[in-house]
N, C-alpha and C positions, 0 to 999 in steps of 0.2 A: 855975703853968702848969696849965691843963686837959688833965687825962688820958685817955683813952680809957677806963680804969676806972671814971670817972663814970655811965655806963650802963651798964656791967655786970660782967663777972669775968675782963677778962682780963686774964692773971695776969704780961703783961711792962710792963703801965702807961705806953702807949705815947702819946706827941706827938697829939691828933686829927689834925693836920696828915699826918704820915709814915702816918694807918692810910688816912686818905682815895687820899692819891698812891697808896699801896701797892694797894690794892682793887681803886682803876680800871685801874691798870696792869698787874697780873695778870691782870683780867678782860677787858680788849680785845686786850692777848695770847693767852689763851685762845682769845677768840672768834672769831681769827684764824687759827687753828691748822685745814692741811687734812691732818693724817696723826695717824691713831689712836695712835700710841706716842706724840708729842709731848704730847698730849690727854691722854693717860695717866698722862702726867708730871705735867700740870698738876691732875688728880684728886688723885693723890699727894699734891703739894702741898698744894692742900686739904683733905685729910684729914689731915696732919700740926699746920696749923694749927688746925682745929678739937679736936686732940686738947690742944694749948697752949691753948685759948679754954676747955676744958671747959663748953659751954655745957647747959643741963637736957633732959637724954633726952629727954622728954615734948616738948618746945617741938622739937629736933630733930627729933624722927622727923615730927611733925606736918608740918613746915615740908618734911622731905626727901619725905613722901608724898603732899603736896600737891602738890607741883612735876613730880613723875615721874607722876601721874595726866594731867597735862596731854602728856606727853611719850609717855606710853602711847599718847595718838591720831596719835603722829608713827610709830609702827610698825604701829599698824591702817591706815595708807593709803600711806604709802612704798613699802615691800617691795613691794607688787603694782600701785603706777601707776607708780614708775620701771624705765624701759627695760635691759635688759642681759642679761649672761647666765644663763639661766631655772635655779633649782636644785632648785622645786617646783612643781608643776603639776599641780592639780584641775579639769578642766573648762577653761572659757572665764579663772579666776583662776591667776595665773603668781607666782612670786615671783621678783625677781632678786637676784643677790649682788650689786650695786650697789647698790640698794635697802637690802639688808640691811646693808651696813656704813657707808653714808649714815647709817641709823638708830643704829648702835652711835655714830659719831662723834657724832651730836648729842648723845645723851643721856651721854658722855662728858665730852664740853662743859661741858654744860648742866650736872650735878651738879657739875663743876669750878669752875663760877663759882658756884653756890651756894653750898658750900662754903666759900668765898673767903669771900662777902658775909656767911653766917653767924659766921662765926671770926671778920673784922675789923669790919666796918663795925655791924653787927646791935648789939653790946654797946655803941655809943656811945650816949647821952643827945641829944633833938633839941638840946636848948642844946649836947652837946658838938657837934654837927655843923654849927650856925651860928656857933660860934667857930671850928671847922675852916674853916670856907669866909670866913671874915672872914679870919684870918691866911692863906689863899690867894689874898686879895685881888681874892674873887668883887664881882661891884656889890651894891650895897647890897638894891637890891627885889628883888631873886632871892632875899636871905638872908631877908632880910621874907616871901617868899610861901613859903618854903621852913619858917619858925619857925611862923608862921600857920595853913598849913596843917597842919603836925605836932602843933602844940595842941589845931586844930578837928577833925580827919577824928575822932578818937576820941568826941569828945560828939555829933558829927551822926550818926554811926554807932549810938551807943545812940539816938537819937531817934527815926531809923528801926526798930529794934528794937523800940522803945514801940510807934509806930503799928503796926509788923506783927503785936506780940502785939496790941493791940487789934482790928484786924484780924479775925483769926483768933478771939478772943472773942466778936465779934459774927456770926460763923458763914463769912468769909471763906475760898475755899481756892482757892487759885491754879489756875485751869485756862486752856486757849484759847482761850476762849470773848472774844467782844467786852466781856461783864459784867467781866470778870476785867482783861482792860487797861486798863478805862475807869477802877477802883480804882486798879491802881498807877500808872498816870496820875497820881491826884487825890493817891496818896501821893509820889509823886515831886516837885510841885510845891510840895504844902504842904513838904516838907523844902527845897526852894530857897526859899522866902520864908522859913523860920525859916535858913536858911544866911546869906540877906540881911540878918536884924532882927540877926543874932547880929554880924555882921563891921560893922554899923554900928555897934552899942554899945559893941565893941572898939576903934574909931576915936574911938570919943568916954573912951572912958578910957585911951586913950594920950592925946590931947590935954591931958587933965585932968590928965595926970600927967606934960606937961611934952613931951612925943615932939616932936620939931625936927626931922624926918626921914633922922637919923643913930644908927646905932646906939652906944653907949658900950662898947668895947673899951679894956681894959687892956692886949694886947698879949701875946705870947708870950714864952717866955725862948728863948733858943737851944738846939735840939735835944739829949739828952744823949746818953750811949754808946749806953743800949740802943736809942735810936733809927735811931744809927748803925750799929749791929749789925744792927739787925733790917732795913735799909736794904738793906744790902751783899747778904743773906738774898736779900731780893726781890730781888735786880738778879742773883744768882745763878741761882735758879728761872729767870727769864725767858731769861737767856744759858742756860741748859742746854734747854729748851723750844725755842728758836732753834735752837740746837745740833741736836737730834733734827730739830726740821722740816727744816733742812736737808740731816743727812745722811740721811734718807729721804726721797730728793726727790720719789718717786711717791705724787702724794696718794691719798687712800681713795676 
């Protein structure tokens, strides 16, 4: 049976199957959640399993300061375009406590489903994630553009790399100017024609190698304990999330 340990280190060597269910279902629970202690819970949560995931500082912090840079702009413009009652007031710019605990929920959220996706989903291998979704009995070309694209985005990624350091070599620097868009224009496109040449070649050495437009799955064995354990886990979190939302029925 394929592990979840396959792509990386986490250390309960779980079902792909149960880490995928588990993920999505935590995380659209979360992103359902309209009351900050509920949300809170759900942060919890994910920081308990990223503490079981022990995934690399460096690759965390990266990934959690990434995410709240983006989230950072949801509190420069919330707090003073949503309406309510005013708690700070410079001039014509007002800030509301509406605004303001709008913002604390989202980014509450938000680090909660991270957290989530970092701890379970993040440490699987793209092959463990198209045997997840085969034994979830996803269709077939969804797994396909799903394996596909997880192969390709990485080498097309460096190729743009190439042309941008080359770029930048021959004395390139990105400004606003019309000269500057008509460049990454012409780099944009040459990378969709090598994206083209690359995903035809690919087609012709599956062919080559037999591809019948089915994938070859051996099939999963049946769930073990820690699967089931770590099951019950998640089905707990979420009843206790539920639990909170509902008995703080005044959302934030």
């Amino acid at each position: 049976m394929a592990h979840a340990g396959e792509g990386g280190k986490f250390p309960l060597n779980l079902d792909p199957r149960c880490v995928l269910v588990s993920t999505f279902s935590l995380s659209i629970v979360a992103a359902c959640l309209y009351n900050l202690t509920a949300a809170t819970v759900a942060l919890f949560a994910g920081i308990v399993l990223l503490l079981y995931a022990r995934p690399p500082l460096r690759h965390l912090a990266r990934r959690l300061v990434a995410a709240n840079i983006f989230i950072a702009f949801i509190w420069l413009v919330v707090p003073w375009t949503m309406p309510g009652a005013t708690v700070w007031q410079a001039g014509f710019v007002s800030i509301s406590r509406e605004g303001i605990q709008l913002s604390l929920l989202a980014t509450v959220k938000a680090n909660a489903i991270i957290c989530i996706f970092l701890a379970l989903a993040a440490p699987l291998s793209i092959a463990g994630w198209g045997n997840a979704l085969r034994g979830l009995h996803c269709p077939d070309r969804l797994i396909w553009i799903f394996l596909l694209m997880g192969r390709n985005i990485f080498i097309l990624g460096s190729v743009w790399q190439n042309m941008y350091a080359a770029a930048r070599l021959r004395g390139f620097s990105p400004r606003g100017g019309p000269r500057s868009w008509r460049i990454l224009a012409n780099m944009l496109a040459f990378l969709l024609i090598r994206a083209s040449e690359r995903g035809e070649k690919m087609r012709e050495a599956m062919l080559l190698r037999g591809f019948s437009g089915k994938l070859p799955y051996a099939g999963h064995s049946a769930m073990g304990k820690r699967d089931v354990v770590f099951s019950l886990f998640v089905i707990a979190i979420i009843a206790c999330m539920l639990w909170v939302e509902c008995f703080f029925r005044k959302p934030v």
